[in-house]
Every structure is written in C-alpha cells, then in structure tokens.
C-alpha positions as CSV (number, residue, x, y, z in Angstrom):
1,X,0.0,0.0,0.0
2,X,1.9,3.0,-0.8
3,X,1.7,6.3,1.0
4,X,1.6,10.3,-0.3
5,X,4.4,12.1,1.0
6,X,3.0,14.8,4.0
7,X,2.7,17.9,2.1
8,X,3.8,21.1,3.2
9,X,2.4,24.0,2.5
10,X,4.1,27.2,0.7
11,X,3.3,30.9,1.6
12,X,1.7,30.4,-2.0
13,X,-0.8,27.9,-1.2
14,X,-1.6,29.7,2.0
15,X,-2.6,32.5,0.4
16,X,-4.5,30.5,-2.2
17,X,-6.5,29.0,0.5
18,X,-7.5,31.6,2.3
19,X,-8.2,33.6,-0.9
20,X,-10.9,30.7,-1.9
21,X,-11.9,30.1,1.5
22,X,-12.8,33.7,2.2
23,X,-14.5,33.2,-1.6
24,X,-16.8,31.0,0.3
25,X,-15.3,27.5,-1.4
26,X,-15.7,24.2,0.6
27,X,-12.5,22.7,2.3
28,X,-13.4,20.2,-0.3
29,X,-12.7,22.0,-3.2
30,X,-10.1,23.2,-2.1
31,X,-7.9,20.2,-1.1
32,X,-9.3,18.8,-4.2
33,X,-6.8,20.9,-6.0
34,X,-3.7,19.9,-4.2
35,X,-5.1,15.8,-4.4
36,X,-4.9,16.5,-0.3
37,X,-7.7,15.1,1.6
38,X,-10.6,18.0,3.3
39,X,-8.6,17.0,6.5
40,X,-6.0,18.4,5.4
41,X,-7.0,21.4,4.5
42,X,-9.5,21.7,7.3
43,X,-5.9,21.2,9.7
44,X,-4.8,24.0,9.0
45,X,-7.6,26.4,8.6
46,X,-8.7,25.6,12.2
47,X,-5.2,26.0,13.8
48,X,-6.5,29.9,14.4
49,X,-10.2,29.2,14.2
50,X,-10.7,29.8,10.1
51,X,-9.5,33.3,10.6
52,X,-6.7,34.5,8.3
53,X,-3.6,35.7,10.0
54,X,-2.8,38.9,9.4
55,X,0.5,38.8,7.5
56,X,3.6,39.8,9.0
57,X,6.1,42.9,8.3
58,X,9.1,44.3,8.7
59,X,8.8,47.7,10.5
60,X,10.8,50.0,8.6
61,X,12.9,50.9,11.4
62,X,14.8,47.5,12.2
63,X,17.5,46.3,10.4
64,X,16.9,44.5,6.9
65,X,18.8,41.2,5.7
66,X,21.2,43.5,3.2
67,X,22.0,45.6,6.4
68,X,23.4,42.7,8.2
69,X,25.1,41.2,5.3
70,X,27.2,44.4,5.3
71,X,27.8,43.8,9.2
72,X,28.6,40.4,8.8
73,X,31.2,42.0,6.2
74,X,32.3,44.8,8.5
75,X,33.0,42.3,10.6
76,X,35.2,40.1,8.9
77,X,36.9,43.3,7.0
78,X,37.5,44.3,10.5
79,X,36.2,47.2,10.6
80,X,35.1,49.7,14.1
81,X,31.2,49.6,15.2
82,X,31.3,53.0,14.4
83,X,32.5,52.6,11.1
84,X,30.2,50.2,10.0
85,X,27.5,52.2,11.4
86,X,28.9,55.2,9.2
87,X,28.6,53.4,6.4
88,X,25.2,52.2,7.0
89,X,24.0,55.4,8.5
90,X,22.8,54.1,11.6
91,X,23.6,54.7,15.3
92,X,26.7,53.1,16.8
93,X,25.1,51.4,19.5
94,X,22.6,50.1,17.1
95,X,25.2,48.0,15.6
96,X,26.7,47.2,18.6
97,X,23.6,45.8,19.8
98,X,22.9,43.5,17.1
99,X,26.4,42.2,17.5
100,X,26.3,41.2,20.8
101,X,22.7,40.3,20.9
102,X,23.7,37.5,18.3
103,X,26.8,36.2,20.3
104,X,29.4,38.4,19.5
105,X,31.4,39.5,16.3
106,X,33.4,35.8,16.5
107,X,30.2,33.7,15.5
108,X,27.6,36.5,13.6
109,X,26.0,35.5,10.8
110,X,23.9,37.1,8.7
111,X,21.3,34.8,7.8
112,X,21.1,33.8,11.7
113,X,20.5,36.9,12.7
114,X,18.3,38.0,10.6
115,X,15.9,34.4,11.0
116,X,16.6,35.3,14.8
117,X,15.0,38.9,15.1
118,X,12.0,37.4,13.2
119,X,11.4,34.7,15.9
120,X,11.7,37.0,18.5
121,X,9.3,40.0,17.1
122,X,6.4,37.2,17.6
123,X,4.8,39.0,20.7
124,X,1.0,38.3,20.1
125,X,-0.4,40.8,22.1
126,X,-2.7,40.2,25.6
127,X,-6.8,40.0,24.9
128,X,-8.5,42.3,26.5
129,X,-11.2,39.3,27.7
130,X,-7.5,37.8,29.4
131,X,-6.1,41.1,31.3
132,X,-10.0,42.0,32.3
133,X,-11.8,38.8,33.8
134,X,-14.9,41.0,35.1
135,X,-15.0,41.4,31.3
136,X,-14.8,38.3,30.4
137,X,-17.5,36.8,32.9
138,X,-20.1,39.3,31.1
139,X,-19.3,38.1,27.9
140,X,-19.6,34.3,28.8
141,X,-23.0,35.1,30.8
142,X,-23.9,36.6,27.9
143,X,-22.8,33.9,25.1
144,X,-24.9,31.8,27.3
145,X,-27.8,33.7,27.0
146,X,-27.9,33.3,23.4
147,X,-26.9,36.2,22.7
148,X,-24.6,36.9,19.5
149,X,-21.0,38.7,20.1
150,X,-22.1,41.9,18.1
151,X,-25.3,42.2,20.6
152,X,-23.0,41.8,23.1
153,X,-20.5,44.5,22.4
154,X,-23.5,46.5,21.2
155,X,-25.1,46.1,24.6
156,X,-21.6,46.6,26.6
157,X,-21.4,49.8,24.4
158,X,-24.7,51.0,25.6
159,X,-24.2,50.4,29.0
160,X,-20.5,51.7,30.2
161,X,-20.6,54.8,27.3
162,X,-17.0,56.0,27.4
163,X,-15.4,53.2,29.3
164,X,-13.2,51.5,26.7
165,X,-11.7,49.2,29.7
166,X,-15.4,47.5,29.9
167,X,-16.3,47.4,26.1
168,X,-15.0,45.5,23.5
169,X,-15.5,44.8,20.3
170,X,-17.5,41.7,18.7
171,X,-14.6,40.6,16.3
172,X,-12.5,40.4,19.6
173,X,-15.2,38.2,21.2
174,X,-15.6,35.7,17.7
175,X,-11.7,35.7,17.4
176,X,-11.5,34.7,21.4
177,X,-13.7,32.0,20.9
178,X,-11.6,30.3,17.5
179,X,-9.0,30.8,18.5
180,X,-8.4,28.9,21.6
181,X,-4.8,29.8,21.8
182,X,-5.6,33.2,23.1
183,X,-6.7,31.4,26.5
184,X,-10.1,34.1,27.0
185,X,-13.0,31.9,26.2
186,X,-14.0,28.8,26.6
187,X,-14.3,26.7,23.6
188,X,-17.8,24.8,25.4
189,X,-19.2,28.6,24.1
190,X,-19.6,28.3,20.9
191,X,-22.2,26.0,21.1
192,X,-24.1,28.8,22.1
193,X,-23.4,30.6,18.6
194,X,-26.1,30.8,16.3
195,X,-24.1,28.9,13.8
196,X,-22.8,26.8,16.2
197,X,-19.3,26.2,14.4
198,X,-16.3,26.1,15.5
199,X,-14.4,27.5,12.9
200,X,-14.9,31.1,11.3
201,X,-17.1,30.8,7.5
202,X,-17.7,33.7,5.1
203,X,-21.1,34.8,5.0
204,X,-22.9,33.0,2.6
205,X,-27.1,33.0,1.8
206,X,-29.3,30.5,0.8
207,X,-33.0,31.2,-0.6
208,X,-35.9,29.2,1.0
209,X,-38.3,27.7,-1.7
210,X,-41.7,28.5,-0.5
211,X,-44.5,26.8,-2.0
212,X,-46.5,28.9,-4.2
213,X,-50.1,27.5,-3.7
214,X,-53.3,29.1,-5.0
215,X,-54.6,32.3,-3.1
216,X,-57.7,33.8,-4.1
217,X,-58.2,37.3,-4.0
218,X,-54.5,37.7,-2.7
219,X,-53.4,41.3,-2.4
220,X,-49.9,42.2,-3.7
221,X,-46.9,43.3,-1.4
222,X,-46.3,46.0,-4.4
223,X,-49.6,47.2,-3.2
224,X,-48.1,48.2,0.0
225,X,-48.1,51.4,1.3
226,X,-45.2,53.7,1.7
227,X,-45.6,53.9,5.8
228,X,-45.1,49.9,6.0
229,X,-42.4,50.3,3.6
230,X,-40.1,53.1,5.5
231,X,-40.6,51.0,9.0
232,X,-41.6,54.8,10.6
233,X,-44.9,53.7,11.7
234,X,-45.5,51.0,14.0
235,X,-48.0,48.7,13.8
236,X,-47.5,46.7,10.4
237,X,-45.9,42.9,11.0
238,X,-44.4,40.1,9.1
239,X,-45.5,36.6,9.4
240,X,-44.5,32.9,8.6
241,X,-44.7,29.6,9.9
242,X,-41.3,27.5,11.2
243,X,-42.1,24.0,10.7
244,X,-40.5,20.8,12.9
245,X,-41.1,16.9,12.3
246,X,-44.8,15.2,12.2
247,X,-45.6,18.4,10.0
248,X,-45.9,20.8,13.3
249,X,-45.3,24.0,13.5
250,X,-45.6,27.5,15.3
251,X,-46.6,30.6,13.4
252,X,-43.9,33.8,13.9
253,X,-44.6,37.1,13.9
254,X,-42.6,40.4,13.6
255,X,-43.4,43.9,14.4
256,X,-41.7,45.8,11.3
257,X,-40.6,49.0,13.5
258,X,-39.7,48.0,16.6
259,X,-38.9,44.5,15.6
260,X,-41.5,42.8,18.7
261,X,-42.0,39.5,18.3
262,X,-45.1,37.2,19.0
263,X,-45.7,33.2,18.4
264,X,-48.7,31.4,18.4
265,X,-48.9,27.5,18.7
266,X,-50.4,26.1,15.9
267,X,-52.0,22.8,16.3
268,X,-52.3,21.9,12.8
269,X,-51.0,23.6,9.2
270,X,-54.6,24.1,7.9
271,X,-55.8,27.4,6.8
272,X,-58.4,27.5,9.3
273,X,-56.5,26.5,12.4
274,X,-53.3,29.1,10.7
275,X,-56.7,31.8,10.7
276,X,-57.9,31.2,14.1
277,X,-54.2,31.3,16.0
278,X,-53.8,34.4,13.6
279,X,-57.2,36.0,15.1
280,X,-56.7,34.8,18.8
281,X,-53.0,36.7,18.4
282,X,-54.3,39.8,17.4
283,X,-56.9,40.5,20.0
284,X,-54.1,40.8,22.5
285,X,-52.8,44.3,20.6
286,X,-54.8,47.7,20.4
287,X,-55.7,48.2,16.8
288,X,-53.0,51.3,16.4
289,X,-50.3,48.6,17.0
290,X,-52.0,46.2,14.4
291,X,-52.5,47.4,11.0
292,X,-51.4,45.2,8.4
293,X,-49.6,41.5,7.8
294,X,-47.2,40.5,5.1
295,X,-47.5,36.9,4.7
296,X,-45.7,34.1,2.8
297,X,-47.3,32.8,-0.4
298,X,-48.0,29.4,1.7
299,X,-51.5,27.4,1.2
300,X,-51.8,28.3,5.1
301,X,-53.0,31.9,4.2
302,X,-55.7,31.3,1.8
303,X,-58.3,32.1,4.7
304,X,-57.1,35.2,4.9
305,X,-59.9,37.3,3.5
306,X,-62.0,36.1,6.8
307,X,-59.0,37.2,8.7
308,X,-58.8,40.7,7.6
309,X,-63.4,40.7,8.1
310,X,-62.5,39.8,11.4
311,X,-59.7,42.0,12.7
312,X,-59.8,44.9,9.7
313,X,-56.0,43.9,9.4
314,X,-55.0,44.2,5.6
315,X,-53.0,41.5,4.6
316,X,-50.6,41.2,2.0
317,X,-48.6,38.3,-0.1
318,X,-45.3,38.5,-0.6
319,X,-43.8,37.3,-4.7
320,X,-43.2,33.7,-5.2
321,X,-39.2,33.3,-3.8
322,X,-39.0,36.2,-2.4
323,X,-38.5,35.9,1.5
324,X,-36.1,39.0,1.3
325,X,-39.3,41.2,1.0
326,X,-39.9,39.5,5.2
327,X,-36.8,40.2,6.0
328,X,-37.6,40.8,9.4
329,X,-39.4,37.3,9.9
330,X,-36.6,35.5,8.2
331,X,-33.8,37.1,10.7
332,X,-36.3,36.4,13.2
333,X,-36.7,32.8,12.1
334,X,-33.8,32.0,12.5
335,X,-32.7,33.1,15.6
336,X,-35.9,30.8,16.6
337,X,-34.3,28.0,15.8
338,X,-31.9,28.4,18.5
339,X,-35.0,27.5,20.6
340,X,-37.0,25.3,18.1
341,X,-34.5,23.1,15.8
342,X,-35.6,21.4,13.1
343,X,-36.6,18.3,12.8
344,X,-38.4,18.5,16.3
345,X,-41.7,17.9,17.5
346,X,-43.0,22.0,18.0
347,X,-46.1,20.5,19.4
348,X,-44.5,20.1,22.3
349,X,-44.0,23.6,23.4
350,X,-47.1,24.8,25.4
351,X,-48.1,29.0,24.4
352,X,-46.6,29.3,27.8
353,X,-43.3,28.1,26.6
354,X,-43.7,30.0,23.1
355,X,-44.5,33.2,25.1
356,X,-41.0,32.9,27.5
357,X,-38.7,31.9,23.8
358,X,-40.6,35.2,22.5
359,X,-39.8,37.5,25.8
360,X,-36.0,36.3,25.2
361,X,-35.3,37.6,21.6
362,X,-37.4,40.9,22.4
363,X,-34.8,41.4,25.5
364,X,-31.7,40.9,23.1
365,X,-30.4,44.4,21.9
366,X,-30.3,44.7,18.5
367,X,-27.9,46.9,16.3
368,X,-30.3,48.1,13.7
369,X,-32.3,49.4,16.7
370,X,-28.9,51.2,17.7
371,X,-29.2,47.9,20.5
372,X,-32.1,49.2,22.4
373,X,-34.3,46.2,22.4
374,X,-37.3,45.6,21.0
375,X,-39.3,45.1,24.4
376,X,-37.9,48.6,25.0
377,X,-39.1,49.9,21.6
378,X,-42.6,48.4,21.5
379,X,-43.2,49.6,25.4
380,X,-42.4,53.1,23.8
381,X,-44.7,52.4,20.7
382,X,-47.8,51.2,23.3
383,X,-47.6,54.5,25.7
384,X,-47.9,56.7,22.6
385,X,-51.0,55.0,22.2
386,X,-52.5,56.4,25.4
C-alpha cells in the first residue's frame, strides 16, 4: 500500500487557500486541487479558528537582511562599530547591539541573525477578555444567553458609554472563541453561537423555496403602502410559519418597526387552524399597534380574506421566492431556531413556553435598533397610544 508524501504548504498555497476560503469554497474544493484530503485542509484552517492571519512585516525601522550582510562584512573586513554604522548610516550602539545580541562579532552570521530577530518580534499581544476577567464573565454570561457577540459588544457599548476598559469589540469576542490559543474563552461557548461552528465561514445566503399555492383574492406586497415600507410607523408585522417533524409547526410574527415579536402554537397547518391562531394573536394588541400583515405565499394563508373581516388587518402576499421582501421574519426565524431546531416535535411547546422563547429575543439588543431592544421599543410604541 503506498503512501503520499505529507505535504507542506508554501506561503503560496496559504494565500491561495485563504483567498478561496474567504470566496466561500468548501475545504473540499479546495484540497481537491492539491489531491490532499478535506482534513487536510481543514488542519490548518482551524489551527487559528478559520481566521486569516494577518501577514507579518518588517517595520521600517529595524535592520533589513542586506543591512546585516554588510555587518557580517564589516566584521570580517574588521572594521570599528562606528565605522560600520557610518557606512550604513545608523547609530553606533545600534550596531553594537545586534552584535552582541547575536553572540558576538566571533560567531555573527547574517542569515542567523536576521531568522533570529523574526522569531523574536512574535509578541502576540494580551486579549482584552484575558487582562480584564470581570470582562470576560459578562461576555460568557452573555454567550450563554444566546446572545450573538455583536449584541454583546452593542449592549456593553450602551451600557458603560466612554469606558473603553469594559467594552469590546465583537470581532475580539468571535476571534477569542476560535482561537483557543488566546486562552479568554472557553471553547464549550460556541455552542451557544447561532451557527454553532467552530471554525470562522464567510457569509454565505441560501433562498428558502416557498410553495407557491393558489390564493384567491390575494393582495400584492407592491400594493403596500409607503408607511409599511419606511418601517416609521409602528404597527405593520411580518409573518411565517417554522415548521418541525410530524408536519408541526408555530406561526412567527414580527413587528416591522420596533422588531416585537409574538408566536402562536399552531396545532395543525390548515388554513383555518393558521386563521384562528392568527385572530386569537391579534386580539391581544390595540388596533393602532395592528394594522397590516405581510405573509408568505404558503397554502396556510388562503383564509385570509375572513382574517382581515374579522380584525380589519390588511394582509398582504409576498412574490413567489421572495423571502427577502420579510426580511424581518426570516432574521427572526432563524434566531428561533436556537429555541426550536428542526426536525423536532414543536407540538410540544405549550403557548406558555412559546411566550418565554418570544420574551428572550425581544430582551436581546439589537444593532439596527442602535441595541435598544425591542421590548424597550414596542413599550415606547404602546404609551404613545394612550
């Protein structure tokens, strides 16, 4: 059985991996082209957590390889310190400090040298999440709360304004958790990302296929007005349904200004059960806070018309494979499936349970709400109301 020789990367193929993996390529692909195995690949990539090193300089101040070449010369020519730092237009001690820090003039060598003050200009530089651990213990509380490292440094923002030593920022947080080497958080945390890798991905997006489905008398989402469009008025939701196994599901909904959100258990997927849940919901809101309902183009809304007799809510169908035009719902959704996976039985959650997994997303800060949450904002949207 023969063997393939261990193959070691050049600063070429680095760069040409982390050039396609930041592309958003598979480790497959990519080992495919050097006939190396996705383990090999993947190896690498998660020695600093799928983050790319930043690549290394010379600062223009230190001595270059040429400069000690002509030392290493001086030396051997012998010539003074000061004269070779004449020639080289550099300060005496300069020299003289490069000469002894390398053993002396009887054993310098260029080359050694030079390799030498590379090794030792490796100083990684302490996290912030290391030197402060009160820090730190926020952040991990916080991870385990679900909540997402750019809510948290939003939130940590919000709260100590002006006090650098108890913020930091959310790249800090991801690259702490990566890369374990840094020694700030523990690595059990990222199961509490909404991703739940453990190695940094470029963002990549995916389109859901609804199913289209008949809806008479369906009223466009062009027919929208321009308040539901501009988010400015509150009162105007998104909907959907998340579905688990056994053809379950819960019906989501989002509050387009303030970004509230509300779920109702749905027993079954019929439009009349979908209708009822969607009626029951929206007798706990004072009409000003209810005004219209963008929906999916799923078979589950074709009751609506007795929806909108009921409630005088306007509803309104999104174009076939377009969830972009919910946007709201579909961040929404899937932060719910933190809570609700797939593939799981959502019949088991009582409207109890439904109404604690809503109270936690609407007490996470949220950046496009400059991290006020939306609990906060909605509270604000329900006292205007009188």
């Amino acid at each position: 059985m023969s063997y393939r020789t261990r193959l070691q990367y050049t600063d070429e193929m680095r760069s040409y991996i982390w050039d396609r993996y930041k592309a958003g390529d598979s480790v497959w692909s990519i080992a495919r082209s050097f006939d190396r195995s996705s383990s090999s690949v993947h190896g690498y990539l998660s020695r600093t957590g799928g983050i790319r090193p930043p690549e290394r300089k010379r600062h223009s101040r230190c001595l270059s390889i040429s400069e000690r070449e002509e030392i290493s010369r001086g030396i051997v020519a012998g010539l003074s310190v000061r004269a070779i730092a004449s020639d080289l237009g550099r300060a005496p001690s300069t020299i003289s400090w490069e000469i002894n820090r390398n053993v002396g003039p009887d054993t310098y060598r260029a080359t050694l040298a030079d390799q030498g003050a590379w090794d030792r200009a490796l100083r990684p530089k302490p996290c912030k999440l290391v030197l402060n651990r009160r820090l730190c213990h926020r952040v991990e509380l916080k991870l385990m709360r679900k909540w997402s490292p750019q809510q948290i440094a939003g939130w940590l923002k919000h709260e100590y304004p002006g006090d650098d030593w108890n913020q930091v920022p959310h790249e800090t947080i991801y690259r702490s958790l990566f890369i374990q080497a840094r020694g700030a958080l523990k690595k059990e945390l990222q199961q509490h990302l909404r991703s739940r890798r453990h190695i940094r991905r470029s963002r990549t997006s995916t389109l859901k296929d609804d199913g289209l489905g008949g809806i008479p008398g369906a009223v466009s989402i062009r027919e929208r007005p321009a308040e539901v469009e501009d988010r400015a008025v509150p009162g105007h939701w998104e909907g959907d349904l998340i579905e688990g196994s056994n053809k379950t599901c819960v019906a989501t909904l989002v509050e387009r200004h303030s970004r509230y959100v509300m779920l109702a258990k749905i027993d079954q997927k019929d439009t009349k059960t979908v209708i009822n849940a969607l009626i029951k919901q929206s007798m706990k809101l004072p009409p000003e806070l209810y005004k219209s309902l963008t929906w999916d183009r799923g078979t589950e809304i074709t009751g609506h018309k007795r929806f909108t007799l009921e409630t005088n809510i306007q509803v309104y169908i999104c174009d076939p494979k377009s969830p972009w035009q919910r946007g709201s719902n579909e961040n929404t959704n899937r932060l719910l499936r933190e809570y609700l996976p797939k593939y799981t039985d959502l019949s088991v959650y009582s409207q109890a349970q439904l109404d604690w997994i809503a109270r936690e997303l609407n007490e996470r800060p949220r950046k496009t709400l400059g991290y006020e949450t939306p609990a906060a904002r909605f509270i604000a949207c329900v006292a205007a109301t009188g």
